[in-house]
GUPALUM-321887 format. One line per 10 residues: number of its first residue (from 1); their letters; for each residue x, y negated, z negated of N, C-alpha, C. Coordinates in pm, whole numbers. Example, Ala and Ser with C-alpha at 12.3 -4.5 7.8 and 13.67 -1.06 7.14 Angstrom:
2
1) as) 1319 569 -780 1230 450 -780 1320 330 -780 | 1285 225 -708 1367 106 -714 1290 -3 -787
! end
This chain:
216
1) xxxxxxxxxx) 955 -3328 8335 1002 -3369 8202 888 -3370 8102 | 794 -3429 8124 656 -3419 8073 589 -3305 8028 | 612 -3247 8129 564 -3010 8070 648 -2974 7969 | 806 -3050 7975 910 -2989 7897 853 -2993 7757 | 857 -3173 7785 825 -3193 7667 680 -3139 7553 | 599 -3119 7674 457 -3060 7653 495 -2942 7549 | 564 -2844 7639 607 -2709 7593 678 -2755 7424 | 786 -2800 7447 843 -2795 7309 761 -2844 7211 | 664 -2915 7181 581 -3008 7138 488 -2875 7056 | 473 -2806 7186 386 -2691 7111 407 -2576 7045
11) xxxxxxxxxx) 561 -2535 7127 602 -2449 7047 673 -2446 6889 | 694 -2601 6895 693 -2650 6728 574 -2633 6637 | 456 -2712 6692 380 -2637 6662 327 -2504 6584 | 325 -2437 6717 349 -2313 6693 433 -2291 6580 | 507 -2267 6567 628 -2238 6439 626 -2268 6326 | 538 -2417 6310 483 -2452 6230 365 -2384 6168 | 303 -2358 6227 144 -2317 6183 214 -2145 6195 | 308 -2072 6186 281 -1954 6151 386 -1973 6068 | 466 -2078 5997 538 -2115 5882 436 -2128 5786 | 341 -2192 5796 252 -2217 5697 160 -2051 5702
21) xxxxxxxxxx) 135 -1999 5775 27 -1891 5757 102 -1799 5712 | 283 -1753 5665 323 -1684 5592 333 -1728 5479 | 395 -1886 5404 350 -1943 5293 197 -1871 5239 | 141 -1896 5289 -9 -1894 5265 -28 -1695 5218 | 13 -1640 5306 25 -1516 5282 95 -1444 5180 | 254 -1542 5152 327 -1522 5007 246 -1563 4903 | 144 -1696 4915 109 -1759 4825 -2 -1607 4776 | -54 -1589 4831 -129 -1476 4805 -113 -1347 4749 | -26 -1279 4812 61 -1139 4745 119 -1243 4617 | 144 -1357 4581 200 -1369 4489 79 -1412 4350
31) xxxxxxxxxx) -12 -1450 4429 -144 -1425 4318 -168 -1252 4288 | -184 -1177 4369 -201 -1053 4371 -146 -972 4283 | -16 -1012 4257 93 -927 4193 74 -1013 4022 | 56 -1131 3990 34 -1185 3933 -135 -1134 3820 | -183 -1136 3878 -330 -1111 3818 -318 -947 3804 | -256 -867 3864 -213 -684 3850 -126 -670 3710 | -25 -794 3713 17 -793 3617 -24 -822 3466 | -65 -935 3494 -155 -1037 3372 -257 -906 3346 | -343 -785 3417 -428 -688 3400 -383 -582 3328 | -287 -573 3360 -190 -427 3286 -121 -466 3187
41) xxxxxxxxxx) -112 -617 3139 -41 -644 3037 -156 -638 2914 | -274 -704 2958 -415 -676 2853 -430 -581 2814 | -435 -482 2936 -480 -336 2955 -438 -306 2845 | -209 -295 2836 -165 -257 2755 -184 -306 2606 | -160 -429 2541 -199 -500 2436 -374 -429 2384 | -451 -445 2470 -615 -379 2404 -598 -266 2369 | -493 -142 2470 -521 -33 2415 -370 18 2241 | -326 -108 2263 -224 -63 2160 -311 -123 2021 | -372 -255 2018 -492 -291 1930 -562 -183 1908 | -626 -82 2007 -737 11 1948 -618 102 1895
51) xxxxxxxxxx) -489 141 1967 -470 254 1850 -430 219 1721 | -361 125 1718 -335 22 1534 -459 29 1491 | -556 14 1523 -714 -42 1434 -728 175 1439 | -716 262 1507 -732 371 1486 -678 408 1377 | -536 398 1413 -422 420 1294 -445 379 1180 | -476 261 1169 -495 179 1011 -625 229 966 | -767 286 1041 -877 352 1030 -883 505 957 | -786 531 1041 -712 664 951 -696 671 823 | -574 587 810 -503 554 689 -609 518 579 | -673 419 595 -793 437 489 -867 530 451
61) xxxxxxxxxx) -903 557 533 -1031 765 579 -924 788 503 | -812 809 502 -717 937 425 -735 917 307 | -694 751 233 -664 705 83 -830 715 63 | -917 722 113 -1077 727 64 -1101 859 4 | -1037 948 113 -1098 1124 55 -985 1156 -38 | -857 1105 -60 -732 1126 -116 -784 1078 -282 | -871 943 -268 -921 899 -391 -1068 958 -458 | -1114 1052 -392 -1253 1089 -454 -1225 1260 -447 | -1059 1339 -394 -1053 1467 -429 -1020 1450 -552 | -1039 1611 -620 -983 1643 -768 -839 1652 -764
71) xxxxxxxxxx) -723 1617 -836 -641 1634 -892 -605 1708 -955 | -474 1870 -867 -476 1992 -973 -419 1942 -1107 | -467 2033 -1204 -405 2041 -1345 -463 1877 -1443 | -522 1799 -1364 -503 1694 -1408 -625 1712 -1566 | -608 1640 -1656 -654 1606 -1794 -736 1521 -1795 | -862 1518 -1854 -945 1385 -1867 -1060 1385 -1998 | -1050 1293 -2026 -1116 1243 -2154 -1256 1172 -2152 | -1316 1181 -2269 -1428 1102 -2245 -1418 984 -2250 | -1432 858 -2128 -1391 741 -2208 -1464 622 -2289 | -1607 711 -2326 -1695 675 -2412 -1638 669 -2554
81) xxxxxxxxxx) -1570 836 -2587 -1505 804 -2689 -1361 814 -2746 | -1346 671 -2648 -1172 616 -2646 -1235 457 -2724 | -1160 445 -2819 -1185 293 -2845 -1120 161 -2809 | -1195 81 -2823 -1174 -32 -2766 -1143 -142 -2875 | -1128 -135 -2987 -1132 -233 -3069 -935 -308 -3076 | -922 -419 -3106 -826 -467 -3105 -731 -458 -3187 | -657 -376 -3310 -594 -416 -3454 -464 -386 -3421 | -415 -512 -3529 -242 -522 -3475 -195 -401 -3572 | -196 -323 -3617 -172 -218 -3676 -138 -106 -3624 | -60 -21 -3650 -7 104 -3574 -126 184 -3527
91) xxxxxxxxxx) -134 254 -3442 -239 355 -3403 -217 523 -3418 | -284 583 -3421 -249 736 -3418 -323 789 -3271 | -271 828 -3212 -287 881 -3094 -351 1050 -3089 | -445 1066 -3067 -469 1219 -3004 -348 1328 -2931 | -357 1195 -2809 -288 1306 -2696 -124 1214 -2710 | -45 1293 -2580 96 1235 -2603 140 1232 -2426 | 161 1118 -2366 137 964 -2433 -3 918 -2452 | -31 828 -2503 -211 826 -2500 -261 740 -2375 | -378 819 -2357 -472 733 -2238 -540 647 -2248 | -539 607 -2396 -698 517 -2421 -715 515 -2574
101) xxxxxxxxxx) -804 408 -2583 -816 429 -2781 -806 309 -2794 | -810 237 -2935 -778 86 -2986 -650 52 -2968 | -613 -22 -2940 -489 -67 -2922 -468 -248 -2942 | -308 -285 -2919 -300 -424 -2988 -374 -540 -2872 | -378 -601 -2936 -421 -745 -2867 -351 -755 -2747 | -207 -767 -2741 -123 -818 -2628 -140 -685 -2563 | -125 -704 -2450 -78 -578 -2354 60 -584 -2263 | 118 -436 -2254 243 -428 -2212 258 -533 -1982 | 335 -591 -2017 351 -648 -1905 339 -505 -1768 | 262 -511 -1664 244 -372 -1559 222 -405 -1411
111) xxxxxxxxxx) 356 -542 -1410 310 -561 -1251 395 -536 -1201 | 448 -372 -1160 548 -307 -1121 683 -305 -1217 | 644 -292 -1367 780 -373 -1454 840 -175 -1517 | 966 -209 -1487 1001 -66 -1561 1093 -101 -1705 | 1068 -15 -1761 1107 -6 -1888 1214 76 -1903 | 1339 5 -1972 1435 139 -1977 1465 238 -2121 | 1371 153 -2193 1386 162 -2346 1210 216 -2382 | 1178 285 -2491 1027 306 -2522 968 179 -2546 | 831 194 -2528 719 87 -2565 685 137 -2684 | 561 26 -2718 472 22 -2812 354 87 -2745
121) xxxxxxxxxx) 298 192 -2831 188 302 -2736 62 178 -2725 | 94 99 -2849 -53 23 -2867 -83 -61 -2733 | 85 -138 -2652 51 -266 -2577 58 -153 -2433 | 69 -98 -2432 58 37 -2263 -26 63 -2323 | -154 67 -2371 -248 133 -2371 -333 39 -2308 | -312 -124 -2360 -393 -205 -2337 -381 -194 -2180 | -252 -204 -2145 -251 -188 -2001 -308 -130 -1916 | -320 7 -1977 -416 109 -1930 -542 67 -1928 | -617 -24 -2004 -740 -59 -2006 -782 -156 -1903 | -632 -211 -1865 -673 -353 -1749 -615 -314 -1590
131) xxxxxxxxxx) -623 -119 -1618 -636 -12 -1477 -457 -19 -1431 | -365 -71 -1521 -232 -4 -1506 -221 125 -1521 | -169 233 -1402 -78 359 -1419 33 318 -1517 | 40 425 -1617 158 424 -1674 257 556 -1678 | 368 557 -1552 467 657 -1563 566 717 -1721 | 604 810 -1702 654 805 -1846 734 983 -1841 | 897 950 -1868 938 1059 -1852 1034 1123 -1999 | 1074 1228 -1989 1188 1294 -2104 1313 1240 -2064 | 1409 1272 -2139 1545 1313 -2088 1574 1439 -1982 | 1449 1516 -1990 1488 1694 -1898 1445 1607 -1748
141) xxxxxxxxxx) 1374 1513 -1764 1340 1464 -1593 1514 1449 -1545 | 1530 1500 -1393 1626 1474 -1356 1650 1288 -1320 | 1783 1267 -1287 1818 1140 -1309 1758 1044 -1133 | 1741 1174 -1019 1748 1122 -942 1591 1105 -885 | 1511 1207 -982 1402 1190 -979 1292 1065 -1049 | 1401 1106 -1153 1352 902 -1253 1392 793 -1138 | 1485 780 -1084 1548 677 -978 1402 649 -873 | 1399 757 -839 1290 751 -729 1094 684 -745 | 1127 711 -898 978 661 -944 971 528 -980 | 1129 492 -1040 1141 385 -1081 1105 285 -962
151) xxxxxxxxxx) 1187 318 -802 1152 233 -712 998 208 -660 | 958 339 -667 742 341 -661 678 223 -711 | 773 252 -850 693 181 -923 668 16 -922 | 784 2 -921 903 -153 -898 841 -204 -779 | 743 -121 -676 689 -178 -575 520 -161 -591 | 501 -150 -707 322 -128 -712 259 -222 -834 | 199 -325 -768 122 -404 -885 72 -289 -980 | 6 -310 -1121 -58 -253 -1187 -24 -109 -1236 | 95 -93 -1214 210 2 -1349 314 -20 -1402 | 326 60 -1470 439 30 -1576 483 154 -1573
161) xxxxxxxxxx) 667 152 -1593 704 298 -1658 820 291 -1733 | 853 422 -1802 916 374 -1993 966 516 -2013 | 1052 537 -2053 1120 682 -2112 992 735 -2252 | 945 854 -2259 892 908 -2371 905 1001 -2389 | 970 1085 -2526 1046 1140 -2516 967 1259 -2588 | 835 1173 -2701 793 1295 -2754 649 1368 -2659 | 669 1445 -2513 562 1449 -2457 601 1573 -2390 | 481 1638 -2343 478 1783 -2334 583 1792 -2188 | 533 1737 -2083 601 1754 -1970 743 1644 -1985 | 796 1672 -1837 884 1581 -1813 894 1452 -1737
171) xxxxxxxxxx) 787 1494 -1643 766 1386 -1620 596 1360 -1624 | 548 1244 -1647 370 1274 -1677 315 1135 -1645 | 216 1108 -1565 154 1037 -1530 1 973 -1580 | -21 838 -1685 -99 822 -1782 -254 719 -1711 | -299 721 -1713 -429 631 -1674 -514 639 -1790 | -598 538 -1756 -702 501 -1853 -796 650 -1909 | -842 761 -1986 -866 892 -1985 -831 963 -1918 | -714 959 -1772 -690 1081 -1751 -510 1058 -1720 | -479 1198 -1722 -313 1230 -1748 -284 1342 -1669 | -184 1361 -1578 -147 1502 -1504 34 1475 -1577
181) xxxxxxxxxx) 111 1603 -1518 215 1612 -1574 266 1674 -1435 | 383 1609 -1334 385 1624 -1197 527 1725 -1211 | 554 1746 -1089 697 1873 -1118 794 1714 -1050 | 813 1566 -991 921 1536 -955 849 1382 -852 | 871 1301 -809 879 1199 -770 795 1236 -650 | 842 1349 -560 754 1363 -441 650 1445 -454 | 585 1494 -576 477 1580 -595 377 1515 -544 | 312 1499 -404 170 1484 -366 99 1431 -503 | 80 1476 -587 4 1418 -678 55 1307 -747 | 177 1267 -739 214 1105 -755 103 1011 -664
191) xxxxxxxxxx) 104 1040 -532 50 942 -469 -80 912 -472 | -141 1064 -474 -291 1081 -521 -320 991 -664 | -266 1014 -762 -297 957 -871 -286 803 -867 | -194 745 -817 -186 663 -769 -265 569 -706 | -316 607 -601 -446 589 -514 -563 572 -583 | -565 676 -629 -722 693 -718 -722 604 -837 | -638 574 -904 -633 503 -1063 -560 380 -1071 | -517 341 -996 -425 198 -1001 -561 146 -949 | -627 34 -1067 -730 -55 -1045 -857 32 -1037 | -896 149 -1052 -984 225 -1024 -1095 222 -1078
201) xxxxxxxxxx) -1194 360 -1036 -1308 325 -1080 -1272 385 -1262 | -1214 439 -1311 -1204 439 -1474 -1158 308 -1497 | -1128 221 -1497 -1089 83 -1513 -1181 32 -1613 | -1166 -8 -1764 -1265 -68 -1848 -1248 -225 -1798 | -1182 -289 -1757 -1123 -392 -1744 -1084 -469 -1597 | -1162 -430 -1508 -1050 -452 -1361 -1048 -582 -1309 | -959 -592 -1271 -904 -755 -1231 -829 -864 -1358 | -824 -751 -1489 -743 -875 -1586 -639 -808 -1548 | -551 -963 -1605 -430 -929 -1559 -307 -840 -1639 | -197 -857 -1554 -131 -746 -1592 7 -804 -1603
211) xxxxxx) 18 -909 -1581 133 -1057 -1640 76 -1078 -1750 | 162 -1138 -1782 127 -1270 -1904 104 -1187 -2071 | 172 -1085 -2044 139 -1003 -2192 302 -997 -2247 | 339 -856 -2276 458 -863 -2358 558 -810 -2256 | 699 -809 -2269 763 -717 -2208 856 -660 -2295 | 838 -683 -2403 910 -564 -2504 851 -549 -2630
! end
């Protein structure tokens, strides 16, 4: 009775201690699989960080060389002699629309504000001086192409845009001394101009603001 009991005693035991040495063995494959995972999840996250920081690296490199190429056809003035003086008095303009010159005190409101009616050349000029793009089309611009600039615009601090009717092109794009005249909303040179002159280095003025002036 005594051996019996001997025996069973041990073979519990037994059963025991290789209950625990498979625990012990799950406990393990289950670190294993755990830390493989937690590795390939970094892995993945670091290498999706380097391609975003690539991507967004790009994207700048692009708007950098996009902002220091020439612009076909584009127009530019001296803006030494564009004036700067303030008089509430009508102005006479050179070019059409104008880029620069004396203009009024107030300046046209250009924090993405569209105009459906003409401005005053005097208060978009000022704008132009405090590095607002100012869009500006005919009646010959098509309707769906005005639509499309209007939304550009409506989403870009530091322009303004306004029907003008007495101007060579149809649709024409104004900055502080310089002016291109684009064929349509997706002409590459919307965005370029864009890039380069919203706040730019022609800027007599950069960082005033582009609230707090008129809106009609």
């Amino acid at each position: 009775m005594a051996a019996h009991r001997n025996a069973s005693t041990a073979d519990r035991r037994a059963r025991i201690e290789e209950m625990r040495r498979a625990e012990k063995a799950r406990e393990r494959r289950n670190r294993i699989i755990t830390i493989t995972l937690s590795t390939v999840v970094v892995a993945g996250l670091v290498g999706f960080g380097a391609y975003v920081l690539d991507k967004q690296g790009d994207e700048k490199a692009q708007e950098a060389a996009s902002a220091k190429a020439p612009i076909e056809d584009e127009k530019s003035w001296d803006p030494k002699k564009l004036g700067r003086n303030h008089p509430t008095t009508p102005v006479s303009y050179p070019m059409k629309p104008p880029v620069g010159g004396d203009h009024h005190p107030v300046w046209m409101n250009c924090d993405g504000d569209v105009y459906k009616k003409p401005i005053r050349n005097e208060n978009a000029v000022h704008s132009l001086e405090h590095g607002a793009v100012w869009v500006t089309y005919t009646s010959k611009a098509p309707a769906a192409e005005v639509k499309k600039l209007e939304e550009k615009v409506g989403k870009t601090p530091y322009t303004l845009m306004s029907p003008f009717e007495d101007q060579a092109g149809a649709i024409m794009l104004s900055a502080w001394g310089k002016q291109v005249t684009v064929d349509g909303a997706d002409d590459p040179r919307v965005n370029r101009f864009f890039t380069k002159y919203v706040q730019g280095p022609q800027t007599p003025e950069p960082g005033a603001a582009c609230t707090g002036g008129t809106g009609q």
